[in-house]
Biopython code that builds the backbone (N, CA, C, O; Angstrom):
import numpy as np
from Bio.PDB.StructureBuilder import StructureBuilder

atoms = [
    (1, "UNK", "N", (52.338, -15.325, 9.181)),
    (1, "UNK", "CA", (51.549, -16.456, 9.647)),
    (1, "UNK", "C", (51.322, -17.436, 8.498)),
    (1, "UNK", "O", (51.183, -17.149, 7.309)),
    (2, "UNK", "N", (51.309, -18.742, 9.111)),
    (2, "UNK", "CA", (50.920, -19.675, 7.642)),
    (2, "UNK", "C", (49.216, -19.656, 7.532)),
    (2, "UNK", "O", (48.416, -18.745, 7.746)),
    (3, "UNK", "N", (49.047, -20.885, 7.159)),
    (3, "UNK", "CA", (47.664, -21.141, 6.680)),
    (3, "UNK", "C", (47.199, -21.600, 7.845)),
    (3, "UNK", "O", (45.976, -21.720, 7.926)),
    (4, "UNK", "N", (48.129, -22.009, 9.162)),
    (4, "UNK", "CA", (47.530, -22.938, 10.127)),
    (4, "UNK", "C", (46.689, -21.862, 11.447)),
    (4, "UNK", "O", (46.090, -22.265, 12.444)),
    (5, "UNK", "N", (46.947, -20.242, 10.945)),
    (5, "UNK", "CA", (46.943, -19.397, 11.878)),
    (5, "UNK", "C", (45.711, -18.338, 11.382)),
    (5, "UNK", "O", (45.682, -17.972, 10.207)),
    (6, "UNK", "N", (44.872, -17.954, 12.191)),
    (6, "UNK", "CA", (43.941, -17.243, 11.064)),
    (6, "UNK", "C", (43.794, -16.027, 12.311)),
    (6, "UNK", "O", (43.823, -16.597, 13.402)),
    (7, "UNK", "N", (43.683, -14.912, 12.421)),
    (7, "UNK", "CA", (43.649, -13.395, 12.799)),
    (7, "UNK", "C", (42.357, -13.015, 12.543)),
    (7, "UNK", "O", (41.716, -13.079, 11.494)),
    (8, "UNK", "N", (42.008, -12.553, 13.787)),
    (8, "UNK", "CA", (40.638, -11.918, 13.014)),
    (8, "UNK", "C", (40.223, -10.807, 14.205)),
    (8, "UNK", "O", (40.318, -11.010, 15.416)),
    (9, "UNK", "N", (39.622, -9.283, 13.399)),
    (9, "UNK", "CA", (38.990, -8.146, 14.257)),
    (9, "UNK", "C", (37.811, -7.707, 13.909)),
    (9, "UNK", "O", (37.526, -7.474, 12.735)),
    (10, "UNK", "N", (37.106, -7.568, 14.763)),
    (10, "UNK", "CA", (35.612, -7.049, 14.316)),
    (10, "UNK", "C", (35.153, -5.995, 15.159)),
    (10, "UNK", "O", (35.792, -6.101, 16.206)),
    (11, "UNK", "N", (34.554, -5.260, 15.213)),
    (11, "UNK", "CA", (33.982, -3.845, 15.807)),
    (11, "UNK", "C", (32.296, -3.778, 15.612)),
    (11, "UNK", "O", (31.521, -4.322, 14.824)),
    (12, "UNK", "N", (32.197, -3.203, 16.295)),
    (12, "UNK", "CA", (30.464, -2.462, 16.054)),
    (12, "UNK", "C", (30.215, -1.171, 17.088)),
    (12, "UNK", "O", (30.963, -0.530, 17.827)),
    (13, "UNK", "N", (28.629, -1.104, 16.733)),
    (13, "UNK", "CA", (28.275, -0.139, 17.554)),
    (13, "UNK", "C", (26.857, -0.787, 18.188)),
    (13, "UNK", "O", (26.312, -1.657, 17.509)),
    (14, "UNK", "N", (26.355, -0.470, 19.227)),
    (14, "UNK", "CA", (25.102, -0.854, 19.538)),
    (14, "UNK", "C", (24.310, 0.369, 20.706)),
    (14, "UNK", "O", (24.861, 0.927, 21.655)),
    (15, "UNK", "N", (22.766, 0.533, 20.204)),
    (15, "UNK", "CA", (22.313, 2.107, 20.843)),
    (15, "UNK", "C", (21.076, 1.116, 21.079)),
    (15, "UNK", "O", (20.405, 0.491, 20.258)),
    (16, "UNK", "N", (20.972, 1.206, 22.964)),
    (16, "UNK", "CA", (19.239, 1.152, 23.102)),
    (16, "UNK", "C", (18.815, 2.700, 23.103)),
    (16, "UNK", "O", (19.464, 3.731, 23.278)),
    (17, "UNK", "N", (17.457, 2.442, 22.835)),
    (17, "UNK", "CA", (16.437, 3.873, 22.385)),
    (17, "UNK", "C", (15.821, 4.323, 23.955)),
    (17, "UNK", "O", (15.624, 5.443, 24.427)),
    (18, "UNK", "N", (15.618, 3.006, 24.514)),
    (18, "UNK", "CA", (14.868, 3.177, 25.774)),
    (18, "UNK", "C", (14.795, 2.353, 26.678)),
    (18, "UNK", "O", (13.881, 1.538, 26.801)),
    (19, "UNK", "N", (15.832, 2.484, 27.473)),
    (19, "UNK", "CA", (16.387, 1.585, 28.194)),
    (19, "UNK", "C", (16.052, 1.863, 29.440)),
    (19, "UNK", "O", (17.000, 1.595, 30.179)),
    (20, "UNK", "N", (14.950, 2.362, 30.133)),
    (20, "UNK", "CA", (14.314, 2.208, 31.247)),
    (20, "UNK", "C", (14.089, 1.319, 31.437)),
    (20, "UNK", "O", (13.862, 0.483, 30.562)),
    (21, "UNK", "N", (14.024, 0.954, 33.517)),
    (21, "UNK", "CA", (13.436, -0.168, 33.460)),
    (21, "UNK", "C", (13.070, 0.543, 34.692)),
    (21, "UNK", "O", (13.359, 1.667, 35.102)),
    (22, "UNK", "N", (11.853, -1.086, 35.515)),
    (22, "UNK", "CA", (11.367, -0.411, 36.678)),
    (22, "UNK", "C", (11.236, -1.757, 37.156)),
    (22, "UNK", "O", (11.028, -2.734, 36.437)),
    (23, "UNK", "N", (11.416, -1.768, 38.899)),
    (23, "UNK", "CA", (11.624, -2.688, 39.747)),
    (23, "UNK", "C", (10.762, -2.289, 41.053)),
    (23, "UNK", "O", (10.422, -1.228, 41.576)),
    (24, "UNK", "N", (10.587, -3.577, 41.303)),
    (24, "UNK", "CA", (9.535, -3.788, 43.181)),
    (24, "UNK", "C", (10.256, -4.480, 43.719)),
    (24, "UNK", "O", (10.992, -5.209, 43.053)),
    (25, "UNK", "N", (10.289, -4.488, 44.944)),
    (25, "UNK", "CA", (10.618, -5.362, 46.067)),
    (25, "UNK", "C", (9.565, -4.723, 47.458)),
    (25, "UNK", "O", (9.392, -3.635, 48.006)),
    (26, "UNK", "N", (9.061, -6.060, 47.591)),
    (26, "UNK", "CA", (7.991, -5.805, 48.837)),
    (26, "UNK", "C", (7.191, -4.678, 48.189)),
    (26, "UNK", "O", (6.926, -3.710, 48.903)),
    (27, "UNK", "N", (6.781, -4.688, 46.941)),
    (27, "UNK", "CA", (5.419, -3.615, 47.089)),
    (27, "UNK", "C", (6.186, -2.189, 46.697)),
    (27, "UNK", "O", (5.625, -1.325, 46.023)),
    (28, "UNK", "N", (7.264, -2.085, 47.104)),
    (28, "UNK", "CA", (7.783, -0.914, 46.940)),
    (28, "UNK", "C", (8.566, -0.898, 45.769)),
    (28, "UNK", "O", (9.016, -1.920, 45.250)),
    (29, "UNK", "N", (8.826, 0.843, 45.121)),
    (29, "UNK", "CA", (9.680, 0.905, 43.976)),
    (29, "UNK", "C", (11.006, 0.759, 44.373)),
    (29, "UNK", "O", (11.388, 0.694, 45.541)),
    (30, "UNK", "N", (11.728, 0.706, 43.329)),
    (30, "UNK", "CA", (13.076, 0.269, 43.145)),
    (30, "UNK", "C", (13.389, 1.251, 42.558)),
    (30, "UNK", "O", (12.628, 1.416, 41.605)),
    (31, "UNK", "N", (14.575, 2.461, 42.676)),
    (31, "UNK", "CA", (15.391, 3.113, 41.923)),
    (31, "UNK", "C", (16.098, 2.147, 40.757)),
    (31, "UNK", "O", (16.878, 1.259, 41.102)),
    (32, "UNK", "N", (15.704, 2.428, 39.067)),
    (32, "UNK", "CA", (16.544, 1.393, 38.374)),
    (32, "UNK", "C", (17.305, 2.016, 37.562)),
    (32, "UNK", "O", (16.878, 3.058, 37.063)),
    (33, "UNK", "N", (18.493, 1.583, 37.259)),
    (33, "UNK", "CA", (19.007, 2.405, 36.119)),
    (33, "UNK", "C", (18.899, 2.628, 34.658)),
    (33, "UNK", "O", (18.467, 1.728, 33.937)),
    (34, "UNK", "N", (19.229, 3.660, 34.226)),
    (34, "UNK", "CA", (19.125, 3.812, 32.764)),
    (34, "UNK", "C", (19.987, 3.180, 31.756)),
    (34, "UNK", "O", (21.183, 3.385, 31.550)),
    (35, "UNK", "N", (19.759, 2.954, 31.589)),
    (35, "UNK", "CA", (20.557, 1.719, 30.219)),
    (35, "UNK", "C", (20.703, 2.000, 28.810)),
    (35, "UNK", "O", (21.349, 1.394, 27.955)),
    (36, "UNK", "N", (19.701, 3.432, 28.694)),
    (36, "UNK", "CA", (19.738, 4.112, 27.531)),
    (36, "UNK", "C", (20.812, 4.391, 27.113)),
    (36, "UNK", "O", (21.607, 4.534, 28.042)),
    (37, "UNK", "N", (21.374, 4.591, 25.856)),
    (37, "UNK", "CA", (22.466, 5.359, 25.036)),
    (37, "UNK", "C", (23.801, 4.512, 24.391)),
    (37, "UNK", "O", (23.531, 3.311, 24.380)),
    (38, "UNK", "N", (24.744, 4.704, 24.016)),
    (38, "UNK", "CA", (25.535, 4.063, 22.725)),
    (38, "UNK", "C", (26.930, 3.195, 23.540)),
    (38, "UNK", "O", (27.586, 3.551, 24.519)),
    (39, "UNK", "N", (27.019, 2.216, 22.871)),
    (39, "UNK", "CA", (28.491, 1.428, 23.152)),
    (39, "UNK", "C", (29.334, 1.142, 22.238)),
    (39, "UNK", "O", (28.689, 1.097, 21.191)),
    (40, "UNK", "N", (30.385, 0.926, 22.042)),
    (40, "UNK", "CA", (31.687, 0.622, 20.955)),
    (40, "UNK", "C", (31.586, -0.929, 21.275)),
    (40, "UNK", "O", (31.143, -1.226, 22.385)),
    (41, "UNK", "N", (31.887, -1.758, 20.568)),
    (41, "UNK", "CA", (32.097, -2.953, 20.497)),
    (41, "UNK", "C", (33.422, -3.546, 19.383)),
    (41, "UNK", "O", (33.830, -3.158, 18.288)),
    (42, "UNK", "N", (33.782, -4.596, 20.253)),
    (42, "UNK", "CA", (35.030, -4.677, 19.520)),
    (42, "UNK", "C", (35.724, -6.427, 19.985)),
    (42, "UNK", "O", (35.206, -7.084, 20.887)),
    (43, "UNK", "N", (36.658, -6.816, 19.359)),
    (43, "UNK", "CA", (37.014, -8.275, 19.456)),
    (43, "UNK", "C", (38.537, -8.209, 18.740)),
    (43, "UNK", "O", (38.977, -7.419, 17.905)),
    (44, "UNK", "N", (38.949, -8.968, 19.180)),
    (44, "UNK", "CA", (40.508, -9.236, 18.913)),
    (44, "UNK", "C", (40.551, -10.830, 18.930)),
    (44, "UNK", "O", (39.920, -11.442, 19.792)),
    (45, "UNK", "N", (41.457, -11.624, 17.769)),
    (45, "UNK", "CA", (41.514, -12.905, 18.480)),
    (45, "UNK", "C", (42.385, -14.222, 17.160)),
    (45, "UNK", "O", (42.360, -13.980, 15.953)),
    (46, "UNK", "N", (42.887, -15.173, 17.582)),
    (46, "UNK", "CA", (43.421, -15.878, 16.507)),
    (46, "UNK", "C", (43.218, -17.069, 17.009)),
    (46, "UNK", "O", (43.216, -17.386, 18.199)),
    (47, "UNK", "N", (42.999, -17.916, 15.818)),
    (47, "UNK", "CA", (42.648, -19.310, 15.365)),
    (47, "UNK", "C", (43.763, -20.250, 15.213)),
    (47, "UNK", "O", (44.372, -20.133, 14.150)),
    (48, "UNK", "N", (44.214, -21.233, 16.093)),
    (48, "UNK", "CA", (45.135, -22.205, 15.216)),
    (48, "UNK", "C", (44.428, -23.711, 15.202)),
    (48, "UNK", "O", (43.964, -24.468, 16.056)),
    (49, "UNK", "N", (44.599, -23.726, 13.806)),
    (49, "UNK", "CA", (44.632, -24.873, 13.325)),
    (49, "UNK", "C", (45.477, -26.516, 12.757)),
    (49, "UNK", "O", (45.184, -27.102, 11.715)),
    (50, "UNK", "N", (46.168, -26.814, 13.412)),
    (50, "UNK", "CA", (47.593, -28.299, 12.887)),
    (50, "UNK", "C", (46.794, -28.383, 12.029)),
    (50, "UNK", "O", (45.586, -28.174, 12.132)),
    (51, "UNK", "N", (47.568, -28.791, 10.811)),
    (51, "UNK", "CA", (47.170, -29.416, 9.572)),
    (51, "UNK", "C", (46.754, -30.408, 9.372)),
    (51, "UNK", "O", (47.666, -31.154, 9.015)),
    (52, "UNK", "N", (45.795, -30.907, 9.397)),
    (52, "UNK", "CA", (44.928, -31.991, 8.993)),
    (52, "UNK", "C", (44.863, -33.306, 10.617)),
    (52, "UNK", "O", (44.951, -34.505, 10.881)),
    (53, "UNK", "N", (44.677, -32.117, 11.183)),
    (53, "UNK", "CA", (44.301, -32.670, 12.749)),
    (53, "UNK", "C", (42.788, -33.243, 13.289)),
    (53, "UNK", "O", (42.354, -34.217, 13.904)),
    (54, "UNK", "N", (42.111, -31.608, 12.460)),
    (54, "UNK", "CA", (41.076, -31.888, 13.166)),
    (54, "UNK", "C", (40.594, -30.582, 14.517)),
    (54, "UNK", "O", (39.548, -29.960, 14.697)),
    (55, "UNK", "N", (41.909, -30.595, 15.249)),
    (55, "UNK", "CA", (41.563, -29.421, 16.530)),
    (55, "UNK", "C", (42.086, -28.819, 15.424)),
    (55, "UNK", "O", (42.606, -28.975, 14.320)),
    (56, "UNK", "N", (41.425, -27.520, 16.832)),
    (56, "UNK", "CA", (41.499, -25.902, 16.666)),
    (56, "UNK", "C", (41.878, -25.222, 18.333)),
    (56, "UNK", "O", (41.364, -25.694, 19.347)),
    (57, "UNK", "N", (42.658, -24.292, 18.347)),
    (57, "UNK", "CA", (42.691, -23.835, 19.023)),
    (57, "UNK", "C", (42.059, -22.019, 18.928)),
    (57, "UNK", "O", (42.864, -21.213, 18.460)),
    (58, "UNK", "N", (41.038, -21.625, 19.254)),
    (58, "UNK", "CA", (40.973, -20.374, 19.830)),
    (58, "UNK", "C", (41.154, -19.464, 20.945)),
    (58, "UNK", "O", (40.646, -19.697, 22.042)),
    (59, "UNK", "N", (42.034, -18.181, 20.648)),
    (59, "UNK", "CA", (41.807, -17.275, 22.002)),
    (59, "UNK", "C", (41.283, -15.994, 21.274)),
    (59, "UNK", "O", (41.190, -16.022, 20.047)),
    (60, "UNK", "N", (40.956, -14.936, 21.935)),
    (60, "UNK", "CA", (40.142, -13.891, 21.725)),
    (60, "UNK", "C", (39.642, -12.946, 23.115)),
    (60, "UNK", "O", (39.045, -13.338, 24.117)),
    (61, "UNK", "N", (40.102, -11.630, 22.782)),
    (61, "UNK", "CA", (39.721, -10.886, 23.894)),
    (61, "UNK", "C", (38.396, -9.755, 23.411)),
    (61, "UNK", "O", (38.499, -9.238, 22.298)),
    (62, "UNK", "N", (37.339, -9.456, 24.169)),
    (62, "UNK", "CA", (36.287, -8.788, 23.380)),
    (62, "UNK", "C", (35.865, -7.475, 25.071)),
    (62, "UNK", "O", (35.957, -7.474, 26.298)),
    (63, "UNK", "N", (35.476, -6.724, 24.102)),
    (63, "UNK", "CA", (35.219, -5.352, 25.259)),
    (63, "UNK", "C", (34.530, -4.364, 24.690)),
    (63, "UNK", "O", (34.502, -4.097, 23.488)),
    (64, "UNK", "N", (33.754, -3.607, 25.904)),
    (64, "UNK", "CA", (33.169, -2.368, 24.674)),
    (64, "UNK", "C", (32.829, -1.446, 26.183)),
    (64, "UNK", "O", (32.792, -1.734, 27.379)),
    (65, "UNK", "N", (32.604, -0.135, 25.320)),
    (65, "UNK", "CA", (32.792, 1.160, 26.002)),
    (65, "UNK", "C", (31.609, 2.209, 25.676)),
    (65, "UNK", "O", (31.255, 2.272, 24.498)),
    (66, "UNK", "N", (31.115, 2.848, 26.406)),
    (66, "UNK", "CA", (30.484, 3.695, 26.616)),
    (66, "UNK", "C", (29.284, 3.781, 27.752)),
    (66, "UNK", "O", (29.383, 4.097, 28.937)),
    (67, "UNK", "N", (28.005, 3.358, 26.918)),
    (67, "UNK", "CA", (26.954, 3.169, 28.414)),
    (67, "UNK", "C", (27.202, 1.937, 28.705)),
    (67, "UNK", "O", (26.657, 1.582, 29.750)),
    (68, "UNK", "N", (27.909, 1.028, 28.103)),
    (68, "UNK", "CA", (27.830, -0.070, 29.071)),
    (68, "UNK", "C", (29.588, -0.636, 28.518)),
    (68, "UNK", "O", (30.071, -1.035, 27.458)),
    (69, "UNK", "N", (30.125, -0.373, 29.978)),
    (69, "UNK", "CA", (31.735, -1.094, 29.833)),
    (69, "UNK", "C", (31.804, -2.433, 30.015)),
    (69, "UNK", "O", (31.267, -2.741, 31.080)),
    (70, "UNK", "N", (32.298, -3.477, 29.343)),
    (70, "UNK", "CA", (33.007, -4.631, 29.986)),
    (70, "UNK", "C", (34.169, -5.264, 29.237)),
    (70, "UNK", "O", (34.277, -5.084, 28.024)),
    (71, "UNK", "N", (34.903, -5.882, 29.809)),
    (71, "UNK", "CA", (36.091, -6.740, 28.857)),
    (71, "UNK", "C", (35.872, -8.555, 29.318)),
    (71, "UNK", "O", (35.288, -9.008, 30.303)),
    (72, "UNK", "N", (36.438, -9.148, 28.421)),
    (72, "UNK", "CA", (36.312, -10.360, 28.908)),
    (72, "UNK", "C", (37.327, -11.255, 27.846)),
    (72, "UNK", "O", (38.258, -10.723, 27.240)),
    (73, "UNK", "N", (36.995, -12.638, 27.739)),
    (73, "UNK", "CA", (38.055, -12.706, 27.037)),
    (73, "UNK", "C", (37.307, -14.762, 26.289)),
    (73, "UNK", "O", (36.427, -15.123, 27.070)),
    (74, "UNK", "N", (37.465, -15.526, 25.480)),
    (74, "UNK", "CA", (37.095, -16.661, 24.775)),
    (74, "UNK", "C", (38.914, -17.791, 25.360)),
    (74, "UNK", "O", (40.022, -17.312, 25.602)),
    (75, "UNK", "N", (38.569, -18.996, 25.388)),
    (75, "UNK", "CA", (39.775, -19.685, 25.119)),
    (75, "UNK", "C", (39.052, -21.132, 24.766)),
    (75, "UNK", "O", (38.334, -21.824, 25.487)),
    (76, "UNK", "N", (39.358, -21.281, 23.823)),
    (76, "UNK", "CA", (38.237, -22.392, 22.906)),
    (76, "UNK", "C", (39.259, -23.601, 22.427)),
    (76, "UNK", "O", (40.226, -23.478, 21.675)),
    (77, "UNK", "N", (38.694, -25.016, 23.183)),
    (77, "UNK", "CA", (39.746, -25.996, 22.404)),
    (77, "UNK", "C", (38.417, -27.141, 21.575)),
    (77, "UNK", "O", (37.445, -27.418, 22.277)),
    (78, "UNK", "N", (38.464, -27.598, 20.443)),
    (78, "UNK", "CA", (37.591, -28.110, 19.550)),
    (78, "UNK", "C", (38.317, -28.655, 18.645)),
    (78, "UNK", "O", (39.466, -28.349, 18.328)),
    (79, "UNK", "N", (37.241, -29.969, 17.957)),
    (79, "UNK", "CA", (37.367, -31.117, 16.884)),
    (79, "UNK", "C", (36.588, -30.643, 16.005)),
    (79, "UNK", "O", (35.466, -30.206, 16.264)),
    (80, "UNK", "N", (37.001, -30.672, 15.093)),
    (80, "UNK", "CA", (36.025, -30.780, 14.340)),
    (80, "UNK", "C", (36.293, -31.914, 13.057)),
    (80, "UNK", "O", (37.413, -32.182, 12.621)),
    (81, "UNK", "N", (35.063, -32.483, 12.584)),
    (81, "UNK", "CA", (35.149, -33.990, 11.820)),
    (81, "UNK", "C", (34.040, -33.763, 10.928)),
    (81, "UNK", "O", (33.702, -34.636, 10.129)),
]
sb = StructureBuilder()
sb.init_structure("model")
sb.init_model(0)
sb.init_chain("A")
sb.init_seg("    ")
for serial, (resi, resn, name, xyz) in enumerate(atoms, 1):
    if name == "N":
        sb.init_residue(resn, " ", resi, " ")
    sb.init_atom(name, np.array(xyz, "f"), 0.0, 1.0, " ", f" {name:<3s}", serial, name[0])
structure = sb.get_structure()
């Protein structure tokens, strides 16, 4: 890749302690779920930049796993001056 292309990965972890919750409707309880416990976090994604343009182009896909799954994904067009 040249200089116009930039790569980038990042990861984490994230733990709620106590992730109860509690819900009404009409007066009455709500069965809610637990939300407690650990997820992987993670990102994939590359930057282009033309040389002395100004834009940028970003894409990037991001997802994470455990108590709470999702994937999704960034597509970013920007100036910058």
């Amino acid at each position: 890749m040249t200089e116009d292309w930039v790569f980038h990965v990042a990861g984490g972890w994230e733990h709620e302690f106590d992730g109860e919750q509690e819900g009404k409707l009409n007066g009455r309880k709500v069965n809610a779920p637990d939300m407690g416990g650990s997820s992987g976090v993670g990102e994939i994604g590359i930057r282009w930049t033309p040389r002395q343009t100004g834009f940028y182009l970003d894409l990037a896909a991001h997802g994470s796993a455990g108590q709470r799954d999702s994937v999704g994904g960034n597509l970013s067009l920007g100036y910058e001056f």
